[in-house]
N, C-alpha and C positions, 0 to 999 in steps of 0.2 A: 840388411841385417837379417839373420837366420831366424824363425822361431824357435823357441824351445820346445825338444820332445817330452811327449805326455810321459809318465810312468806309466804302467801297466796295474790297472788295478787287482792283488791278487786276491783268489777267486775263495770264497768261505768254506775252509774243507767240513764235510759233512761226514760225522761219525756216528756208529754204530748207538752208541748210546744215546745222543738226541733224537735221534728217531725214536728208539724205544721208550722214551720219556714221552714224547708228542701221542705216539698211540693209546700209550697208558693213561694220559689225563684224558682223551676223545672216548675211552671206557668209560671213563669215570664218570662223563659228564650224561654220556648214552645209560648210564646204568640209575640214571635218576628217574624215580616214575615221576606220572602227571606232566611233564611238559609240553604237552598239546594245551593246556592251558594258558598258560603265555600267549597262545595264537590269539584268544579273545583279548580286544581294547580293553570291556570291563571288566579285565582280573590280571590284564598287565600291567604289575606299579610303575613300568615306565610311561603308560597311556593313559592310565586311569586318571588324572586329572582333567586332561586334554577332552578326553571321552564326557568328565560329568557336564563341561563347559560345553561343550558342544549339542548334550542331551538338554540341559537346560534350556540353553535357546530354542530348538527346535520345539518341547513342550510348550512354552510362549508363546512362541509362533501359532502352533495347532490351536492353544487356548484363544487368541485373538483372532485365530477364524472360524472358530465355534462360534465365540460373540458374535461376530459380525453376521453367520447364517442364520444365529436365532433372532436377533435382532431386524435382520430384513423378513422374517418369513411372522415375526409380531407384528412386525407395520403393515406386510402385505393384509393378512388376516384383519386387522383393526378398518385398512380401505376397504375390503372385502363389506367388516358387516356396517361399516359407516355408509356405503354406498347403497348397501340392502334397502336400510333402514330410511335412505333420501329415497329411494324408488315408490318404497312404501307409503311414503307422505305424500309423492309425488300422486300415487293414482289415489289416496285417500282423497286427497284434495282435489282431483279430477273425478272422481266419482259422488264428493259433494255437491262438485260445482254443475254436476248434469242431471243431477237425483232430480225429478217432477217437484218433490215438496222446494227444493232450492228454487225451483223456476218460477213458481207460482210467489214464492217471497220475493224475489229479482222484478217479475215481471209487476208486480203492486208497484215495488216501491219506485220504479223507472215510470210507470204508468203516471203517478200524481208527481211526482219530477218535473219529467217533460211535460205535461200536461198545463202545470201552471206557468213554465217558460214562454212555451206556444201562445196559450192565452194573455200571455202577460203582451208579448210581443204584438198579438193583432190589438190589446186595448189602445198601447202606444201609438201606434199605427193609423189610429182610428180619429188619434185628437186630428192629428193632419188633414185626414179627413173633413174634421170636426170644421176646422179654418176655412176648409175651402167651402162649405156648405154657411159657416157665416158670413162669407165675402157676398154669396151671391145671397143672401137676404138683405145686408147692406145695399147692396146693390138695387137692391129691389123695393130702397127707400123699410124696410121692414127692422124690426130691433136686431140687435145683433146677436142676443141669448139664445136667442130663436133656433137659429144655425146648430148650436150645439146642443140644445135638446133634444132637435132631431134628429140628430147623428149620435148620442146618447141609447133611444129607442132603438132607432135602425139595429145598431151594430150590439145594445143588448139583449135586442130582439133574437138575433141571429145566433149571437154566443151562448144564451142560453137554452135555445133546441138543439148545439151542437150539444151542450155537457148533458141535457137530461138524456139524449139518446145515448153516449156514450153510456150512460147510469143502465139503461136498458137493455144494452151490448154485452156490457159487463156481468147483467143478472141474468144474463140468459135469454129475456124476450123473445117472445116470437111475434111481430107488429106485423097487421092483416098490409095489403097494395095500397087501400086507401089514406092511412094513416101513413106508409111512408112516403106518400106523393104530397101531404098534406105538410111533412118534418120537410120534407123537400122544396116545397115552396115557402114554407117558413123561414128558411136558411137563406135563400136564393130570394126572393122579392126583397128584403130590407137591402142588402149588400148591392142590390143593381141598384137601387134605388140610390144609396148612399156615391156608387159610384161616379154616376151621370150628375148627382147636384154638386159635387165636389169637383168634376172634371168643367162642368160648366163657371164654378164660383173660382177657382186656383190653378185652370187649366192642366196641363200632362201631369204637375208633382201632386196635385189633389188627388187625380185620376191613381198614379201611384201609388199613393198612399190608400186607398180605399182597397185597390187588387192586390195588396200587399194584406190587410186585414184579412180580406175574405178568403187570401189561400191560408194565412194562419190559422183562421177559423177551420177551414176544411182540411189543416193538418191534424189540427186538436182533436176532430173527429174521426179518423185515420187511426191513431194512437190509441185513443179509448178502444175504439173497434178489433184492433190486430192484439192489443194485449190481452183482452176478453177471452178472443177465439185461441190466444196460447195459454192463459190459464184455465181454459177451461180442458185443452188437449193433455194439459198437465193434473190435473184434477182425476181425470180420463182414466189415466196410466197408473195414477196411484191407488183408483178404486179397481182395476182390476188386477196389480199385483193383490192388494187384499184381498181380495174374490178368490185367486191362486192361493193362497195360503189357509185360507180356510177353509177349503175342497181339498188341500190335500192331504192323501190318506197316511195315519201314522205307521212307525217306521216298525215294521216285525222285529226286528235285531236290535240289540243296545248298540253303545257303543263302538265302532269298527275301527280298526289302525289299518290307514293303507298301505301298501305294498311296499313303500318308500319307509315306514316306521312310524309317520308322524298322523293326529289324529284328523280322522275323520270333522269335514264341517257341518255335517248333518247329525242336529240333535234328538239323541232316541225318546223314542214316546212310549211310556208305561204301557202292557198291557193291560184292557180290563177286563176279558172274564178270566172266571175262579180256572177254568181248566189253561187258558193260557196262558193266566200269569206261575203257571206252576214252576215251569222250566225259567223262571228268572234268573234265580241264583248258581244255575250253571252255566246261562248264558254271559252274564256277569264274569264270573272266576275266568271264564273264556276271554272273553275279552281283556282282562288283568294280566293273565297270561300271555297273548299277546302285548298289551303293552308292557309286561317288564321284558318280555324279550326285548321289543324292538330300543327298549331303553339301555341294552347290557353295554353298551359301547361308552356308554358315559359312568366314570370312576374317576378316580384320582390319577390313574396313568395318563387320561386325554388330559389334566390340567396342567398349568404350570405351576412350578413352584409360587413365584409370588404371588398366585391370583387367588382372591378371596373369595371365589369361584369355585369352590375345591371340593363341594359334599357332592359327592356322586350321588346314582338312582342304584343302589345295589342289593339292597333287600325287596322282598317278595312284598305288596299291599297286600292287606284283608282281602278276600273273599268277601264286599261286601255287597248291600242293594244302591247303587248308587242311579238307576234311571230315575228321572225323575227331576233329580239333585238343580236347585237353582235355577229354577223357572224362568226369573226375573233376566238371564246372562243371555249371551245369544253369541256365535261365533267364534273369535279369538280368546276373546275377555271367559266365553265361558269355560274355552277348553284348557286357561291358564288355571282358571279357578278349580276345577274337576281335577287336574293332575295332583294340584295343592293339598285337595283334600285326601285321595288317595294314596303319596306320598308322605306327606306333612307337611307344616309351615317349615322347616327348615330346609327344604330344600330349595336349591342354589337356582340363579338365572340362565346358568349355564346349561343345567341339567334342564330347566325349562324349553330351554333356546332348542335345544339336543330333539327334544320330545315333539316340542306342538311347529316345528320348521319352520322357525321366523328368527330374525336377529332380536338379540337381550337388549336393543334400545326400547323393541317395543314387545318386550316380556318387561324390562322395568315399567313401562308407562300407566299398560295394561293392570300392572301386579301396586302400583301405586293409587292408580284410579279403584280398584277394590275395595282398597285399604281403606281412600276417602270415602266410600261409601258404607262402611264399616264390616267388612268381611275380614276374619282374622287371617291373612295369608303369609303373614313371616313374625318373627318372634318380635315387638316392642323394643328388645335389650339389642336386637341387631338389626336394627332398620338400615345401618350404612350400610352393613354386610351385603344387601341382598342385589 
């Protein structure tokens, strides 16, 4: 069976005047100004939804990776001065724990510690003794008190030229050869003595127990001896850092900010003659000058918004006489207190932190221990604040 043939499809005559209609509306529409504006998403109403939805997200986006960098560069900051502030305890407390006066209280209280363990241990030591020195009185038809009164003597013979010499070690003494050949035999005749009747009356555990005494005795004197000679090394050390400090000469210049902005830990000493102290008050405004420079970085731009941290250093101090100021302060504590008064109480821990180059745990501690000692350093109505 045949297919059937197609029709020929006939072809769309194309006349004069549909063309010149097609050209005339492509006028028309060319003759419109502004249409380079359609090119932008944001002003084409066919895009312009699409465009706000898509803007939206991405602002969200950006805003929750803002959060996220300020947020990691606040914690980074918060370990920064958490970790300052553990170093700074760290060597406080290593620099108390080596200070002479720390040793000389250490080495007392270790000293009558072990001293009365030691002696405790040769008294115990000693009854044993004591036994074997009564066996061999019994033995010898003799009472049996006997034994332990002499082992009593002996060995409180012994014990007590061990401690009175430690007493003498301790105070310095200086005992001539004769005397200590004499503490020598003292120590040594009862203990041999005590030995030989105990190793004879209870055999080797008398004998034990008697050379078990006598080194405890001769520990106890050990002890006394070495602690002496280290308090007195530490005594030593203390009396001539005071020697250094009171030889040395006061300081020509007030206050200095070093190179870095933060202050100097050498406290300046008033001049006392009339022609030296002339030039104070410009050496003063000088130093002021330097420190509100090296303070201009701290304002309310370095803060953050939530931080009740916020009063910057932005005004100029008095030109005032401030050498002198606070006798009583020494160090940190004083150079917190001197900014204090030169700025005023209201300013911030921040701004302290900024100035004296320590972390604000220990500008609060400092600025708190003042307070307890009644120095007026932040406003009463804003003690959280500070």
């Amino acid at each position: 069976m045949s297919k059937p043939k197609k029709k020929p499809t006939p072809e769309t005559a194309v006349d004069a005047a549909s063309v010149q209609q097609a050209v005339q509306a492509a006028k028309t529409l060319a003759s419109i100004p502004g249409q380079e504006v359609l090119e932008d998403a944001a002003h084409n109403p066919a895009t312009r939804g699409r465009y706000d939805e898509l803007t939206a997200q991405r602002l969200e986006r950006e805003l929750e990776l803002s959060h996220r960098r300020r947020v990691r560069a606040a914690e980074e900051e918060d370990r920064k001065e958490g970790e300052q502030a553990e170093i700074e305890r760290a060597i406080a407390a290593a620099r108390k724990a080596t200070s002479p006066a720390r040793t000389v209280l250490d080495m007392t209280r270790h000293q009558v510690r072990f001293g009365r363990v030691v002696l405790t241990a040769s008294i115990a030591l000693s009854i044993g003794s004591a036994m074997g020195l009564a066996a061999l009185v019994e033995g010898m038809g003799g009472p049996v008190p006997v034994g332990y009164l002499a082992e009593i003597g002996l060995t409180g013979l012994s014990t007590t030229v061990i401690v009175w010499r430690g007493i003498l070690a301790r105070a310095g003494a200086k005992v001539d050869d004769n005397t200590q050949k004499l503490f020598a035999f003292l120590v040594a005749a009862p203990l041999l003595v005590s030995i030989v009747g105990s190793s004879i009356g209870s055999g080797p555990v008398g004998a034990a127990c008697s050379i078990g005494s006598a080194l405890f005795a001769g520990l106890a004197y050990l002890i006394n001896t070495s602690a002496s000679a280290t308090i007195g090394q530490a005594i030593a050390k203390i009396d001539a850092t005071a020697n250094t400090k009171q030889k040395a000469p006061a300081t020509p210049d007030g206050p200095a900010v070093t190179p870095d902005g933060s202050l100097s830990r050498r406290r300046p000493q008033p001049k006392q003659s009339p022609a030296e102290s002339a030039g104070i008050g410009d050496q003063t405004a000088r130093w002021l000058a330097d420190f509100t420079a090296a303070s201009q970085g701290v304002d309310d731009a370095t803060a953050t918004p939530d931080d009740t941290d916020r009063q910057g250093v932005t005004d100029t101090p008095d030109a005032s006489d401030v050498l002198g100021l606070f006798p009583d302060l020494e160090g940190t504590r004083w150079e917190i207190r001197l900014a204090i008064h030169v700025y005023g109480i209201d300013i911030s821990n921040r701004a302290l932190s900024k100035l004296i180059r320590c972390s604000r745990d220990t500008i609060r501690t400092h600025r708190t221990a003042l307070w307890r000692d009644g120095h007026k350093v932040f406003d009463p109505n804003k003690v959280n604040d500070c």
